[in-house]
C-alpha positions as CSV (number, residue, x, y, z in Angstrom):
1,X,-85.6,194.7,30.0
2,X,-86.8,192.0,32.1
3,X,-90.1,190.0,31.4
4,X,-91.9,188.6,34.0
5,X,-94.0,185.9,33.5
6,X,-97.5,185.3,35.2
7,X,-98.1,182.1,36.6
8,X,-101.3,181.1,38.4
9,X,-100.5,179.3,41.7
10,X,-101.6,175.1,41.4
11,X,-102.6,173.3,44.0
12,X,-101.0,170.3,44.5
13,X,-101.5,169.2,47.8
14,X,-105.4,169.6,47.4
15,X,-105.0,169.4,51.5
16,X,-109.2,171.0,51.7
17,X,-110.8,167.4,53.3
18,X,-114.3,166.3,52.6
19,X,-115.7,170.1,50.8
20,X,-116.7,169.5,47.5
21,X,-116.0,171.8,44.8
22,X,-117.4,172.2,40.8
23,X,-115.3,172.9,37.9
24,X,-116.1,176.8,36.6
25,X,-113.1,177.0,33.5
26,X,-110.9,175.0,32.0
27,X,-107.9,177.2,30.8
28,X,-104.6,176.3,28.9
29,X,-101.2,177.6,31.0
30,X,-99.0,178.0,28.2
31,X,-95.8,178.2,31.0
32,X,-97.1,174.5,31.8
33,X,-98.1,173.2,28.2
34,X,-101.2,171.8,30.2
35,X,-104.9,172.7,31.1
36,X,-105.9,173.6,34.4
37,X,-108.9,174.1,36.2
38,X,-110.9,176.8,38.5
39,X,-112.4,175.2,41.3
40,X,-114.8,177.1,43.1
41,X,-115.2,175.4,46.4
42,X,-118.3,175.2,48.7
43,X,-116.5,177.1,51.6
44,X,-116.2,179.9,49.4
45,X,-112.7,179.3,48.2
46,X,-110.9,179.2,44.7
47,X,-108.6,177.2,43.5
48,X,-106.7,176.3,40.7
49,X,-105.8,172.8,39.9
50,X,-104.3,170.3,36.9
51,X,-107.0,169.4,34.6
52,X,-108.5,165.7,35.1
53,X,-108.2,164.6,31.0
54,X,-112.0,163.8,30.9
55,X,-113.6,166.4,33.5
56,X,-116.1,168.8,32.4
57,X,-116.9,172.0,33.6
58,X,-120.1,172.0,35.9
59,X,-118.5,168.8,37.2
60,X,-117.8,168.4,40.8
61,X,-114.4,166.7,43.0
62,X,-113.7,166.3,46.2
63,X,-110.6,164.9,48.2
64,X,-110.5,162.8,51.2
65,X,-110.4,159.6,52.1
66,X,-113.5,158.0,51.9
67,X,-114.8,159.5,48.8
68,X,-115.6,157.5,46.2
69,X,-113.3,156.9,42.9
70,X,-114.0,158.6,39.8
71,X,-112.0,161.1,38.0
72,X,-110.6,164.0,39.2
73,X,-110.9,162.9,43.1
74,X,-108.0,163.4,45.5
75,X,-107.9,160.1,47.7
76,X,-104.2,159.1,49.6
77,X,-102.5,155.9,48.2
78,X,-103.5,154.1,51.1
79,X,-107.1,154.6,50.3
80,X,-107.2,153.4,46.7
């Protein structure tokens, strides 16, 4: 008998520009020995991402390029 595994889907890429987003659960993926993150995102969209080590939930992120650095922004290398 075959076991299938369920696996929430990570974003990686964190390609949504300049909408912030707040931290609703921090969860443990047991497939990924890490903790991830819902993001609930002010366009109305929910994502799940790696957890920042130090984020809290109610916190909020964003990713772009001119946002400012603290933890758990997205900004390219070019940026930094």
């Amino acid at each position: 008998m075959i076991h299938l595994r369920l696996t929430c889907k990570i974003n990686f890429r964190r390609n949504e520009k300049d909408i912030y987003g707040r931290i609703v659960t921090i969860e443990y993926d047991p497939n990924r020995s890490a903790y991830i993150c819902l993001i609930h995102y002010g366009d109305g969209e929910k994502r799940y991402i790696l957890h920042p080590r130090g984020a809290i939930i109610g916190d909020t992120i964003v990713s772009g390029t001119e946002v400012p650095i603290k933890m758990g922004n997205a900004l390219p290398l070019s940026a930094v």
